[in-house]
C-alpha positions as CSV (number, residue, x, y, z in Angstrom):
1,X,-13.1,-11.8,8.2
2,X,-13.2,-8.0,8.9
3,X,-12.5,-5.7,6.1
4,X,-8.9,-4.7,7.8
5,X,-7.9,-8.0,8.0
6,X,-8.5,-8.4,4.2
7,X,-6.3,-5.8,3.4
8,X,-3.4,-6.5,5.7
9,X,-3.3,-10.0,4.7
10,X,-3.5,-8.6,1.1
11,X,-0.8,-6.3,1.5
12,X,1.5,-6.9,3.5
13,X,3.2,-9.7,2.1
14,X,3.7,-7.3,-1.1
15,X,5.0,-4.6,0.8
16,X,7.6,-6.8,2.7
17,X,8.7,-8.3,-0.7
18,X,8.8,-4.9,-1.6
19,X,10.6,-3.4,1.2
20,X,13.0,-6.3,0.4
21,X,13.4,-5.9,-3.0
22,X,14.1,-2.6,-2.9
23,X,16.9,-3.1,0.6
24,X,18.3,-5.7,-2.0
25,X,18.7,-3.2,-4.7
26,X,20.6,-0.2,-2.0
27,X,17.3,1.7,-2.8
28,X,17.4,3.3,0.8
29,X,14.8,5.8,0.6
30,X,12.0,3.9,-1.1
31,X,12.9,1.1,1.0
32,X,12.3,3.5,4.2
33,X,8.8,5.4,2.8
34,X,7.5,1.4,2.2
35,X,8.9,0.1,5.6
36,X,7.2,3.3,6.9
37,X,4.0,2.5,5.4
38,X,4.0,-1.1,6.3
39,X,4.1,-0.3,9.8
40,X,1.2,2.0,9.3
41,X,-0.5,-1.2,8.1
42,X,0.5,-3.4,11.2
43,X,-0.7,-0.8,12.9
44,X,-4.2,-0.7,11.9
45,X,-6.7,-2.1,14.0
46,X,-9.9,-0.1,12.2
47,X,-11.2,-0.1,9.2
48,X,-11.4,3.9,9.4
49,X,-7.5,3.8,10.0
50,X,-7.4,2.7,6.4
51,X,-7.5,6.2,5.3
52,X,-4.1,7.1,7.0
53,X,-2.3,4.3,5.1
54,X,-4.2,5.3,1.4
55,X,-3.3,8.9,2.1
56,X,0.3,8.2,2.7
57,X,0.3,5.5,-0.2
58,X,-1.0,8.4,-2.8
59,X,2.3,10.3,-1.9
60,X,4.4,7.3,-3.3
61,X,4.6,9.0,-7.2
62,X,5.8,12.6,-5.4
63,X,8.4,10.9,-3.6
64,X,10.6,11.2,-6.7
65,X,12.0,7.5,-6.7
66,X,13.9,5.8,-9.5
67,X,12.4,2.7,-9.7
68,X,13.6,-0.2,-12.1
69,X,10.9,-2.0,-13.6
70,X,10.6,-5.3,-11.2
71,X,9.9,-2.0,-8.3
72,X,7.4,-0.4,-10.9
73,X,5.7,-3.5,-11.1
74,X,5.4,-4.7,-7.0
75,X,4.4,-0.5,-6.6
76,X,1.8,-0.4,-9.4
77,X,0.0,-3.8,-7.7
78,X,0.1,-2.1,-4.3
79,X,-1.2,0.7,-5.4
80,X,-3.8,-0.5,-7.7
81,X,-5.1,-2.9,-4.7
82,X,-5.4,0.5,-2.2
83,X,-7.0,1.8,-5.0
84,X,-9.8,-0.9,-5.3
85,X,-10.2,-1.0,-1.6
86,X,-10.5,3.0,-1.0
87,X,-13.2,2.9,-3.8
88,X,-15.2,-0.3,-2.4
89,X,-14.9,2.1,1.1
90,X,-16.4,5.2,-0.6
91,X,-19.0,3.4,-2.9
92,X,-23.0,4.9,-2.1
93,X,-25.2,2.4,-2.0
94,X,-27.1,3.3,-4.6
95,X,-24.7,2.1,-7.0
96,X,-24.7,-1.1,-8.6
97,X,-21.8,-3.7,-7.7
């Protein structure tokens, strides 16, 4: 399995409980920047697309949302995945794994 379809199969069930969570909970504009960013995920069909959907994910804490600590928690495992994944992406080969 390619690299891309890791990470969409990794995150995008999270961002669509997410997405759902937050719709369920009236939290419009969080629920719009995640929906947003899941279809930036669908969308991907290279592994250098991943950039555009890490960028746009490291926005998430200027965004200014009041999360409650069930959308805290969904976020935080989102995010700490992207983070994993942009690091394995930008990893020399020189280093040790």
């Amino acid at each position: 399995m390619e690299a891309i379809d890791t990470v969409k199969d990794h995150l995008r069930p999270r961002l669509e409980a997410l997405v759902e969570y937050l719709n369920e909970n009236n939290e419009v504009a969080a629920a719009s920047f995640f929906t947003n960013v899941l279809v930036i995920l669908v969308g991907l069909e290279h592994e250098e697309e991943l950039l555009a959907l890490f960028i746009e994910l490291s926005t998430t804490a200027f965004q200014g949302f009041l999360f409650d600590e069930t959308s805290w928690a969904m976020t935080d495992e989102i995010l700490a995945y992207a983070e994993q994944v942009a690091h394995a992406f930008t990893a020399s080969e020189d280093e040790s794994h």
